[in-house]
Structure formats: structure tokens, C-alpha cells
C-alpha positions as CSV (number, residue, x, y, z in Angstrom):
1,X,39.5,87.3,110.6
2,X,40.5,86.0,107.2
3,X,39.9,82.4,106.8
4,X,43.1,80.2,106.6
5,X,43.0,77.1,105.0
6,X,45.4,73.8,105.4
7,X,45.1,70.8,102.6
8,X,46.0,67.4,103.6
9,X,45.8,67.0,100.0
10,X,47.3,63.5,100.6
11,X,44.4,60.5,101.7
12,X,44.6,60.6,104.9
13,X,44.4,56.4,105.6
14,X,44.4,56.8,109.0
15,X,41.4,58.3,109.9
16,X,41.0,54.3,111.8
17,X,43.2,56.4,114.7
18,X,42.1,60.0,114.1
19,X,37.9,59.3,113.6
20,X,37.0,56.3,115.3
21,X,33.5,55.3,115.6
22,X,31.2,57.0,118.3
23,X,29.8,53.8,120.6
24,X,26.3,56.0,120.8
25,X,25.8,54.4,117.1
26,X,27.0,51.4,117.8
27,X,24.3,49.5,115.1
28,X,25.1,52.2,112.6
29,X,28.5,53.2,112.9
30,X,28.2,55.4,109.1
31,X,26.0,57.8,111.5
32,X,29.3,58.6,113.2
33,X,30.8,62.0,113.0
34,X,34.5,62.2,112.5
35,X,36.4,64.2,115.1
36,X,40.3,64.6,114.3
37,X,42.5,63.1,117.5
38,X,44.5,66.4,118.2
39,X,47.7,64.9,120.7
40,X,49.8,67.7,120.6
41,X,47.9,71.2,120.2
42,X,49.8,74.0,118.9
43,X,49.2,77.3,121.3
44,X,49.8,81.2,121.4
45,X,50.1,83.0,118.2
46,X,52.1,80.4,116.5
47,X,49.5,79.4,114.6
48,X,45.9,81.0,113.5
49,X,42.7,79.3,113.3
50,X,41.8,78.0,110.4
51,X,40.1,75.0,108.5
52,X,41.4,71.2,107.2
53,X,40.5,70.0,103.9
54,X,41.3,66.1,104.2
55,X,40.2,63.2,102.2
56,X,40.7,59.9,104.3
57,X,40.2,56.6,103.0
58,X,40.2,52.9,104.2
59,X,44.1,52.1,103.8
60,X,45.9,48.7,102.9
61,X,47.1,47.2,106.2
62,X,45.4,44.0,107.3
63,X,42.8,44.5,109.9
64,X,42.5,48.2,109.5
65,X,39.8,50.0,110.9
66,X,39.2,52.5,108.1
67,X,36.4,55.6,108.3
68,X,33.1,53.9,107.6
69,X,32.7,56.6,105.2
70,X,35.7,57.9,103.1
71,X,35.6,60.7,101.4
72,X,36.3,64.2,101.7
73,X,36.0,66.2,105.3
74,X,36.4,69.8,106.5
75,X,37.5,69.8,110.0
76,X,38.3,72.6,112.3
77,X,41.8,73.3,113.9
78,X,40.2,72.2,117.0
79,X,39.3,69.0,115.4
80,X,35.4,69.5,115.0
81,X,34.1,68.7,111.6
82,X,32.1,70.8,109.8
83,X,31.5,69.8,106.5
84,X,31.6,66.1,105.4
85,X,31.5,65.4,101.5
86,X,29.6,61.8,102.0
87,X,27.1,62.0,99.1
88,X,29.0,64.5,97.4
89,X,33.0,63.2,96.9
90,X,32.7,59.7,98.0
91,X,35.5,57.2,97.7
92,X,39.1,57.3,96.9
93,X,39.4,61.3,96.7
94,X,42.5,63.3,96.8
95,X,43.9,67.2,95.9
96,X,40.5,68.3,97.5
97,X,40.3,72.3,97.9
98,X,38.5,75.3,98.1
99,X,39.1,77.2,95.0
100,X,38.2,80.1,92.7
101,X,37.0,80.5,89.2
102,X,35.7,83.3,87.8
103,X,34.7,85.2,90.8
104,X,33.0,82.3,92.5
105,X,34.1,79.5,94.8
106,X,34.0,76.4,94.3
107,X,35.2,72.6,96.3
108,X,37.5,71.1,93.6
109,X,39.4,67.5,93.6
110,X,42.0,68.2,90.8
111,X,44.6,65.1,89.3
112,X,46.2,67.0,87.0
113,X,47.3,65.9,83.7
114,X,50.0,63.8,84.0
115,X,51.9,65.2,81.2
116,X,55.9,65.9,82.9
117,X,58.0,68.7,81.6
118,X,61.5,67.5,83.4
119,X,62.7,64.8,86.0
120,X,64.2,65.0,89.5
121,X,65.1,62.2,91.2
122,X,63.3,58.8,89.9
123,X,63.4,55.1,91.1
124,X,64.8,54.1,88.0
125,X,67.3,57.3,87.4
126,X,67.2,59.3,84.4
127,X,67.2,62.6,86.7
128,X,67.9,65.9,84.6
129,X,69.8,67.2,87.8
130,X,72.3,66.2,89.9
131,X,71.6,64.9,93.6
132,X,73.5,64.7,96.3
133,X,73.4,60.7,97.8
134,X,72.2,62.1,101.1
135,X,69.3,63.7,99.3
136,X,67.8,61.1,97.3
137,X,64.1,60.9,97.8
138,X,61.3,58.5,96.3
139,X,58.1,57.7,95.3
140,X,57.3,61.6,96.3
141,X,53.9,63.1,96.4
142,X,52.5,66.8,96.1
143,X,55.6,68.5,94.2
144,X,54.7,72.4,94.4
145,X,56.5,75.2,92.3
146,X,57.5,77.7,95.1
147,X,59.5,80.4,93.4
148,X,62.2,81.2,90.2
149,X,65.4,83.8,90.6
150,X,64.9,86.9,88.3
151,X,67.1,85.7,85.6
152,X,65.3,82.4,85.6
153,X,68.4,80.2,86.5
154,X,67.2,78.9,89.9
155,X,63.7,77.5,90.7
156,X,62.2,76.2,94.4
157,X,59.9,73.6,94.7
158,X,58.2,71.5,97.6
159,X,57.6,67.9,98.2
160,X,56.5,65.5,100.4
161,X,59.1,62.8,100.1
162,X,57.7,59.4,101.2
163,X,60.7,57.5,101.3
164,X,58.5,54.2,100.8
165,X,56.1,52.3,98.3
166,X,53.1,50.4,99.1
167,X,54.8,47.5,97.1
168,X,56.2,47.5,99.7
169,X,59.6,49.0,98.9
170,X,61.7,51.2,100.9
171,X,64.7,53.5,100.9
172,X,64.7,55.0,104.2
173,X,62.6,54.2,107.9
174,X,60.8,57.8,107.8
175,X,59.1,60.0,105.7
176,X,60.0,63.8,105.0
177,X,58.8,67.2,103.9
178,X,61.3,68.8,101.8
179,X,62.2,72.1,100.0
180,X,64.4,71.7,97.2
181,X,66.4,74.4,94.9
182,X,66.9,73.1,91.5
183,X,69.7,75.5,89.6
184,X,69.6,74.9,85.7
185,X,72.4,76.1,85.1
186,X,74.8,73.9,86.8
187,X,72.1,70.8,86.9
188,X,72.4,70.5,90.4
189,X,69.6,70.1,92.9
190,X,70.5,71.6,96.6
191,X,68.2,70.8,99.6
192,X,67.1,74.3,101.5
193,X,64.9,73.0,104.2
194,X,64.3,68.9,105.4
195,X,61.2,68.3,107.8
196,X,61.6,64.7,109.4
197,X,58.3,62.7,110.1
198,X,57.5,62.8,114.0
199,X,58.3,59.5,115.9
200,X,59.4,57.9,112.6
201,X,56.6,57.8,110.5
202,X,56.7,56.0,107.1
203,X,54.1,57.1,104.7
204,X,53.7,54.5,101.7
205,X,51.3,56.5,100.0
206,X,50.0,59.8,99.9
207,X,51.0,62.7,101.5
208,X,51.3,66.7,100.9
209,X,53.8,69.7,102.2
210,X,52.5,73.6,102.6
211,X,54.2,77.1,103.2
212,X,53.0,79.6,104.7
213,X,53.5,83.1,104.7
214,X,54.4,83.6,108.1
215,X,56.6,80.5,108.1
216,X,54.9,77.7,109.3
217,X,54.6,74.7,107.8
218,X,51.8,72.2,107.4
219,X,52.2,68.7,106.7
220,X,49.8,65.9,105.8
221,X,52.0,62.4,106.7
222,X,49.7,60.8,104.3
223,X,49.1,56.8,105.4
224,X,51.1,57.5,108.5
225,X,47.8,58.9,109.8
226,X,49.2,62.1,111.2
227,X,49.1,66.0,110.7
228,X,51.7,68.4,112.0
């Protein structure tokens, strides 16, 4: 079976909820290993095994109960871990993936550049296209380039739109996952596909969208504390 990989490229904060400590190690609580809370298991074939690459860390809220150990975590779909980067990627860690460079694989935590080449959207405007009301996003995370038509005039992208800042400042009560087609040659931005968080979840920070081939789509709700 080929392996199949999901990113919660986001830091997922709450791993307070989804990895609490285990009361054996009660006097050393960093000697706990992380288990991911799964509430609603997905069945059948609608989904194929596979690994999660998540990097949780302790969070803002008051009183949280972050993971004694943040860092970065492969865990099973079943919610076993089975790698833990403590030691290795300790900390605030994000983008973390398995990845491959010249024939060899490697564990990679990427931040990019920061260097921008156009603008959609923006809390302060200045957008190069043109956005319906009902589609304004903000303080998005994890934009992905998903595809261009052949003559180069329409390009698809992904996004995990947060909705919210940690400042805190917020536009709408829930977070989403979105696909967006951005057509250059009218400079207008059309939403194709809009994932709503489950039970209303508002993700400050953090947070990441994936396609897969068969359809599917994984979601990291970033400091929501969730996975879908």
C-alpha cells in the first residue's frame, strides 16, 4: 500500500484537548506520549490509511493546558503516534513535511521567503482582483497554487481562511477552507468550493487546507484544536 500523507501544516494549539497527559506519569508529565482524540472516525473506503504530520504548540488562551512538549509529531490515522520530533524540531514549528531532494527523503520545516508576487484580499485592501463581499476572507494561512487554464488566463488556489486574528480581531464567527479561482483577465476572484469549520470553530492562528486526488479534503483548523 502506498503511504498517504496529511499535513496539519498549521500549529496545532490544541493538542491541551487532543494529547492530554497520561496520569501513569503523573511526576513527569514530558514522559507522556501524545495520542490524537479521534471523535468522529471516518469508515469504509472513504478514506485510506495514512500518516499526520502536525506541529502543536502551547497556544495563547489563559489557563491553557498546552502539550508538555511542542514540537513536531507523526501520528497515525488511528491516532497512535509514531514518531515525536522532541529533541529534533522543538518549539514553535510549522510547514513540517516529508520531502524529497535529490533522490533522498528528508523531514523539512519550510517558511518560505516572504517575498509576494500579487495580492488577494488584504485587511487593509489594495487587492489586485475583485471580490465578491460575501467572499472576503482574512488573515488567511497556507495559500497553495492548485492549477492554471492552458492559455494561462485562469489560476486555482487554496486557503485556509481564518476569518480571525489573535489581536483579537474578527470578521466572521467561523473559520473556512476555501478554493478560489482567480481569472486575470477580468480581475475577478470567484469562489469554487467553501468548507465551513465544524461546530463553529474560529481559528486565530494557524491552520492549512489539502486536495486530494480522489476528492477528499483534509483540514487542519489550526488553534481551533481540530482535524477533519
Amino acid at each position: 500500500m502506498k503511504p498517504k500523507y496529511a499535513y496539519a501544516l498549521g500549529a496545532l494549539s490544541a493538542l491541551a484537548n487532543v494529547a492530554s497527559a497520561d496520569l501513569r506519569f503523573r511526576s513527569r508529565p514530558e514522559l507522556a506520549i501524545p495520542r490524537l482524540n479521534i471523535r468522529t472516525p471516518a469508515y469504509g473506503h472513504a478514506t485510506e490509511k495514512g500518516l499526520i504530520f502536525i506541529t502543536p504548540y502551547e497556544g495563547f488562551a489563559e489557563g491553557h493546558q498546552g502539550p508538555t512538549q511542542p514540537g513536531a509529531y507523526i501520528i497515525r490515522d488511528d491516532g497512535e503516534l509514531v514518531w515525536s520530533g522532541t529533541g529534533f524540531h522543538a518549539g514553535w514549528g510549522a510547514n513540517f513535511r516529508p520531502e524529497t531532494w535529490d533522490g533522498k527523503q528528508y523531514l523539512r520545516v519550510f517558511q518560505g521567503t516572504l517575498m509576494g508576487f500579487m495580492d488577494l484580499g488584504g485587511y487593509r485592501g489594495g487587492s489586485d482582483f475583485e471580490i465578491a463581499e460575501t467572499e472576503v476572507f482574512a488573515f488567511e494561512h497556507h495559500a497553495r497554487f492548485r492549477g492554471r487554464s492552458l492559455d494561462g488566463s485562469l489560476e486555482t488556489i487554496s486557503f485556509f481562511d481564518n476569518g480571525a486574528h489573535s489581536a483579537p480581531v474578527q470578521i466572521r464567527p467561523y473559520s473556512r477552507a476555501r478554493v478560489v479561482q482567480l481569472n486575470h483577465t477580468s480581475g475577478v476572484a470567484t469562489s469554487l468550493r467553501t468548507y465551513d469549520a465544524p461546530d463553529g470553530l474560529s481559528a486565530r492562528t494557524q491552520g492549512s487546507v489539502q486536495l486530494f486526488p480522489n476528492g477528499n479534503v483534509f483540514v487542519d483548523w489550526g488553534e481551533a484544536g481540530a482535524v477533519t
